[in-house]
N, C-alpha and C positions, 0 to 999 in steps of 0.2 A: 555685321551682326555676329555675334560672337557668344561661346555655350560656356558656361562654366565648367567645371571639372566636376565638381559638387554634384551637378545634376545629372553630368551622365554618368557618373556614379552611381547614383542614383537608379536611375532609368535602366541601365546594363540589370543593377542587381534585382530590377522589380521584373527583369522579364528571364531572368537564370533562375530566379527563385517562384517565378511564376503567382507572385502574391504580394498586394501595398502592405499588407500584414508581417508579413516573413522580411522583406526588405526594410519595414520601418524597425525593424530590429536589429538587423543588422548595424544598422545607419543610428541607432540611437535616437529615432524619429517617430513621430505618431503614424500610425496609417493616412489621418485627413494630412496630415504636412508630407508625406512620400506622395500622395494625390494631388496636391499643389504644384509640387517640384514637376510634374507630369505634363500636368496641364500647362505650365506655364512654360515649360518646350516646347509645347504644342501651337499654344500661343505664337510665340517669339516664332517659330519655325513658319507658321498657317499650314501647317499638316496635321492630322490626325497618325498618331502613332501607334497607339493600342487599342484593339477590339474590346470591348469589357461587355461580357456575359454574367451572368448571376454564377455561373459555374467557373467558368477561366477567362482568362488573359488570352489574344492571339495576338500579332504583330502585325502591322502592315505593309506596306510594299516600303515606304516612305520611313518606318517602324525599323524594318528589317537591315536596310541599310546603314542607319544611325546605330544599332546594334553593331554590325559588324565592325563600323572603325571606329565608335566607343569604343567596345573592348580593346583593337589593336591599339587607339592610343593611353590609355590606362594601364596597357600594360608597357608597351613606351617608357610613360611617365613613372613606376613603378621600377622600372629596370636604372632608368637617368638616376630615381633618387639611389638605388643602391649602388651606381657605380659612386657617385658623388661622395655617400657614406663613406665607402671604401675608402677613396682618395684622399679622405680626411682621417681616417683610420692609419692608414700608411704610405711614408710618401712614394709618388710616382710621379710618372712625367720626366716634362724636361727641366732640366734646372740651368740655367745660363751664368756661368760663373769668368771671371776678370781676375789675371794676378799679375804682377811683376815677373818679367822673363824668367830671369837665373833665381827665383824665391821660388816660381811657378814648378819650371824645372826639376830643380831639384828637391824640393818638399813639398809641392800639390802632386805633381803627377806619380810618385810612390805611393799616397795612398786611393787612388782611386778605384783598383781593387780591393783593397778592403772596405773602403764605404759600398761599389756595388756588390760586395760579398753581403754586407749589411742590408742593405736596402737596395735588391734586386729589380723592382721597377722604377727605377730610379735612372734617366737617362743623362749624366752630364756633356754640357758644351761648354769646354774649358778656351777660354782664348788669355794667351799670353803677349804681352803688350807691355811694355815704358809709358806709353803715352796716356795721358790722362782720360779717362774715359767717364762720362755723366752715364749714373746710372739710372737716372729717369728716363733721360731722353733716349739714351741706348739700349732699352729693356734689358738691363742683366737686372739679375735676381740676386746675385751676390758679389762681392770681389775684397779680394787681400790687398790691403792698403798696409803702406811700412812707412812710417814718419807722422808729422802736422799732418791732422784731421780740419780740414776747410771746409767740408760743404754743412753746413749747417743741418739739412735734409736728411739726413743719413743717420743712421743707429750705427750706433759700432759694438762689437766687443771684442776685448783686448784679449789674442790670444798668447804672446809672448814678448819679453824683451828686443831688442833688435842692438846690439852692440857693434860696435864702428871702431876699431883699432887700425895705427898707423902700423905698417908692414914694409918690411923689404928682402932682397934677398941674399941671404950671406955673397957672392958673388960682388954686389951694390956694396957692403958695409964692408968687405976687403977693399975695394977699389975707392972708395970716399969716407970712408968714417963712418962714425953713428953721431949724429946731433945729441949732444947734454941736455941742453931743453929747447925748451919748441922755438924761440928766436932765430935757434942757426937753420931748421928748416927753411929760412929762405935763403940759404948758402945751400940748399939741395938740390937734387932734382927729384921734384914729386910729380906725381900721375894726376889728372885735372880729370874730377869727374863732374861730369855739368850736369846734373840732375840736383846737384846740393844748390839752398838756397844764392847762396854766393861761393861758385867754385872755387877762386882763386883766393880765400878768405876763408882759413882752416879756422874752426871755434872748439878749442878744446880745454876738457875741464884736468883740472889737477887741486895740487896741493895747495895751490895759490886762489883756484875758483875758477874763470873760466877768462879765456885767453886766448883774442885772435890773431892769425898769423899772418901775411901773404905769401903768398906759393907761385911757384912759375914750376913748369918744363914741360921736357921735351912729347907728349904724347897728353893729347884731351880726348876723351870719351863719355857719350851717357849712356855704358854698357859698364859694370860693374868687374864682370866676369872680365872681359876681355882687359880691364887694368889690372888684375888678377894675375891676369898670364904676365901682361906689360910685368908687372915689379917680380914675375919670378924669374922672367928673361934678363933681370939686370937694370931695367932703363929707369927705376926710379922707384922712392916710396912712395905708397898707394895707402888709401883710406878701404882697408879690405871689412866687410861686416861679416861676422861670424860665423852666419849660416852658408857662409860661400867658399870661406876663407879655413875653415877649422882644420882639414884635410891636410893641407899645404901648411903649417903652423906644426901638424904631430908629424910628419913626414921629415921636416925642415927642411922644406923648400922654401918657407919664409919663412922669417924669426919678426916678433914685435920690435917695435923700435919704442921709444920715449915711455917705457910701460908706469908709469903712472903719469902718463895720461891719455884719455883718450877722448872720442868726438863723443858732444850731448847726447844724451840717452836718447833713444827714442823706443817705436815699441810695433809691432804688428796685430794688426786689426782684421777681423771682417765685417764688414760694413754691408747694411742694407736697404732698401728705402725708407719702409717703412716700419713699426712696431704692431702697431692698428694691423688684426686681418693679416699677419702673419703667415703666410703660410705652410703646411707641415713640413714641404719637403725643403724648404731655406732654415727652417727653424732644425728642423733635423739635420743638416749638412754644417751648419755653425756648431751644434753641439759637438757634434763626429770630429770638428776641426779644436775644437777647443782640446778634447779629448785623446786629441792626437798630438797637438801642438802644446801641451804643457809648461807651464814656466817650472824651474830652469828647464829652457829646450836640450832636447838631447846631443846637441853643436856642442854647447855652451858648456853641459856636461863633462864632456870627454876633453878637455881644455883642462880645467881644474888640475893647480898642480902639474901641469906641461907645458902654462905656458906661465911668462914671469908677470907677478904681478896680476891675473886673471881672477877675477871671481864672478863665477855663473851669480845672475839673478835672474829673479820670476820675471 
């Protein structure tokens, strides 16, 4: 058996105000309909709640007690709606976010003082991860995807280009050449990164359109970074992306190799389950990233003009 809210609403304000008069006022109610709402507690309860005299209201033993945790839970429910308001006001909580290791790295976790500079009750759990992770089933809230978008389920919004250039290290192109076009790359030695659809099956676009290659050597990885290091230590050309690679490119610790061409475009994302019932604090942490993350990215930027052949895009 269970009370409404309504009525002890009701009932609280008819015995604080001491009157069905003063209380149907409040309540935007007749005095006979605050009398009802009474009775029919009363009812529903089989206790008698209120003394009624021609003069006052007094309480009853059974009266007095439903007084006391009406009120405490009204005011409960009074507190839950404002914290709730609030929440929806500005985000807090925890936000569960997913990125790629060396992308995570080095361009999520730089700005996570400024988003919590932003939005101070905002708690993130960042996990960095290669592996592919379902965000349904894994409750994240958000994650940075870089390449083919697969899951149907998913929102995305496109926060940047992602560009994939072939790389090596002058050391590499003293001791072997530079390949003319992309054909003698399988007379190299290139770095195998297996995360690409077909690692050992380079697709790159040029002047021609798009053209694949086979590739062997001597070192395979699906760590990005660490073929990075591979082709500046010498041991081969490496498919370095941008956002990892930019540094080592202005330094000349790698120089481009085949510069008009490079791997199909692709692009970075953050992706979320749903659009429906959004939440404030994933809607506000996609914006921050969009905001932060602009096309041309600031990698892509500082490229421009150093390196050959390069042009940033959004």
């Amino acid at each position: 058996m269970s009370l409404e809210t309504m009525e002890i609403s009701v009932f609280v304000s008819v015995v604080k105000l001491g009157s069905f008069a003063r209380a149907a006022q409040e309540h935007g109610m007749t005095p006979s309909g605050v009398s009802r709402v009474v009775s029919r507690l009363e009812e529903r309860l089989a206790v008698r709640l209120l003394q009624r005299s021609t003069r006052r209201l007094s309480l009853t033993e059974s009266g007095a007690v439903l007084f006391r945790r009406g009120q405490r839970v009204l005011q409960e429910l009074q507190q839950t709606e404002s914290e709730v308001t609030a929440a929806s006001r500005h985000p807090n909580g925890v936000i569960r976010v997913n990125a790629p290791v060396v992308f995570g790295r080095q361009h999520i976790v730089p700005l996570l003082k400024p988003l919590r500079d932003r939005y101070p009750e905002l708690s993130i759990e960042l996990e960095l991860s290669d592996r592919f992770i379902d965000l349904i089933d894994g409750g994240v809230d958000l994650a940075i995807r870089i390449g083919a978008l697969e899951d149907s389920r998913l929102v995305a919004r496109r926060l940047c280009a992602n560009r994939r250039l072939l790389v090596a290290s002058p050391a590499y192109i003293r001791r072997y050449g530079v390949p003319r076009e992309p054909k003698e790359l399988s007379d190299h030695q290139c770095l195998i990164f297996t995360a690409l659809e077909k690692p050992r099956h380079w697709r790159l676009q040029g002047p021609e359109g798009t053209v694949s290659v086979p590739v062997a050597g001597p070192v395979v990885c699906n760590n990005g970074e660490v073929l990075t290091e591979a082709a500046k230590a010498g041991l081969g050309i490496a498919m370095g992306v941008t956002f990892s690679i930019a540094d080592a490119l202005l330094s000349g610790d790698l120089v481009r190799v085949l510069p008009e061409y490079e791997f199909e475009p692709s692009a970075v994302h953050a992706v979320y389950p749903s659009a429906r019932q959004l939440s404030r604090k994933v809607r506000a942490v996609v914006d921050f990233l969009a905001e932060s993350l602009p096309g041309p990215p600031s990698w892509d930027l500082a490229l421009r003009g150093k390196v050959v052949g390069f042009e940033p895009t959004p």
